[in-house]
Each structure stands twice: as C-alpha cells, then as structure tokens.
C-alpha positions as CSV (number, residue, x, y, z in Angstrom):
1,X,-35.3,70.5,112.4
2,X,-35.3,66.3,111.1
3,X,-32.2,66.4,111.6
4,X,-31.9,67.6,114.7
5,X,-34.6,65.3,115.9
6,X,-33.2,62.3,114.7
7,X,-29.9,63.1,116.4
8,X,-31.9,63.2,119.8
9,X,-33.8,60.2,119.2
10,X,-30.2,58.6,118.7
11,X,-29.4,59.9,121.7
12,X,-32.1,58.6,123.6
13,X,-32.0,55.1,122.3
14,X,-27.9,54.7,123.1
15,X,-28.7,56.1,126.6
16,X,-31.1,53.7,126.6
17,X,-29.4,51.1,125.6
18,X,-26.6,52.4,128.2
19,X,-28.6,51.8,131.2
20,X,-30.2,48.8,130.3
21,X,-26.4,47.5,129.7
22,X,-25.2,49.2,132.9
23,X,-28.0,47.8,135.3
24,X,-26.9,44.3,133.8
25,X,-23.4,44.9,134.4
26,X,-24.2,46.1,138.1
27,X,-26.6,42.7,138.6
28,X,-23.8,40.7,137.3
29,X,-20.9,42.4,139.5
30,X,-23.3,42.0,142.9
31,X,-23.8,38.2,142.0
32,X,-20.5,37.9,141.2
33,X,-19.4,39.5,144.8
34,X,-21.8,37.2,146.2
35,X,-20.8,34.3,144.4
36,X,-16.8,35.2,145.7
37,X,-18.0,35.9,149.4
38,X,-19.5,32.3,149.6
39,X,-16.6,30.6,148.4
40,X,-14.1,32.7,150.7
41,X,-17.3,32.0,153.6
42,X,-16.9,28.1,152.4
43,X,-13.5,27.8,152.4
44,X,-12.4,23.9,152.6
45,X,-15.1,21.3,153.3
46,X,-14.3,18.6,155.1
47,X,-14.8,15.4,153.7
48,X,-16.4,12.5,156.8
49,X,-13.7,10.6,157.0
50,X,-11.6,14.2,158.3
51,X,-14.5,15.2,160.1
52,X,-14.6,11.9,161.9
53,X,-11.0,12.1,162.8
54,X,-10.7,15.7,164.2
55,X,-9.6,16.3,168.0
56,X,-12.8,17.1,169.0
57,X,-14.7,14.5,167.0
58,X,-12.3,12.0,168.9
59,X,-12.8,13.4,172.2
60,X,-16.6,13.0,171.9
61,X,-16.0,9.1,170.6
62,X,-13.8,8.5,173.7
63,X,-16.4,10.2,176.1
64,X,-19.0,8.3,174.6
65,X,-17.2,5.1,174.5
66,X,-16.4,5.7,178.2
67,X,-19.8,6.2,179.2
68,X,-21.1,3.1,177.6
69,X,-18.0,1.3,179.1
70,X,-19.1,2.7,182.8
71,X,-22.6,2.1,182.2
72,X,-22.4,-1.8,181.0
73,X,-19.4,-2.5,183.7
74,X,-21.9,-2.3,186.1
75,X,-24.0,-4.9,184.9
76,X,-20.8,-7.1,184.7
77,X,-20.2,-7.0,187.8
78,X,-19.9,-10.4,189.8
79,X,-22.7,-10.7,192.3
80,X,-22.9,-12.8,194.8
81,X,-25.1,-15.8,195.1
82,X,-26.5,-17.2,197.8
83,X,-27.0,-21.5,198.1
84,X,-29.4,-21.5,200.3
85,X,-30.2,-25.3,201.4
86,X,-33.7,-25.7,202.5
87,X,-34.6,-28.3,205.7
C-alpha cells in the first residue's frame, strides 16, 4: 500500500509540475506571436527626413507654399496712389 501511494503522489507532483511548465510554455508562445505580429504590423519606420520627402508629404509642402504665395501676392500688389494737390 506505501508503495503504491508514493507512486501516485509522484504522479501527482510530475503532473503538477507538467502543467505549471505547459501554462508557461503557452504564455510564452502567445507573447511570442504577439511580439512577431507587431513587428510584421511595424514593418519599416520611416525615418523624418523619408517622411519629409515622400510624394504626398511634397504635395502638401507645395499646396501650402502656394497658398502662402497667393495669399501674400496680394498684399504685394502695386496700388495706386493718388497726389492730390490741395488749393
């Protein structure tokens, strides 16, 4: 009957130990799938200087520049004076 007991105590304490090591494994396989989708999510991160330089950022730099342009030419703009003598 000891004997017998002690093997099931064994038991117990490897199945134990089993799960405990197979719930780690599982938390360390999600977080490494997490860790793997947010790189692939990531990808390659523009440094400024390529942000700066991309079509569209370009396109928004020239519309801005243009509107500034526009908006200033009109202050620029000869007027006309008037000498007006007084009698």
């Amino acid at each position: 009957m000891g004997n017998y007991f002690n093997e099931v105590v064994d038991r117990a304490i490897e199945d134990l130990y089993y799960c405990c090591d197979n719930d780690k494994a599982k938390a360390a396989a999600i977080h490494e799938a997490q860790r793997k989708s947010r790189e692939v999510l990531d990808g390659h991160r523009l440094t400024r200087m390529e942000a700066e330089t991309t079509p569209e950022a370009l396109k928004v730099k020239r519309a801005r520049a243009q509107a500034a342009y526009n908006e200033n030419r009109n202050d620029m703009a000869p007027k006309q004076l008037y000498d007006i003598k007084v009698k």
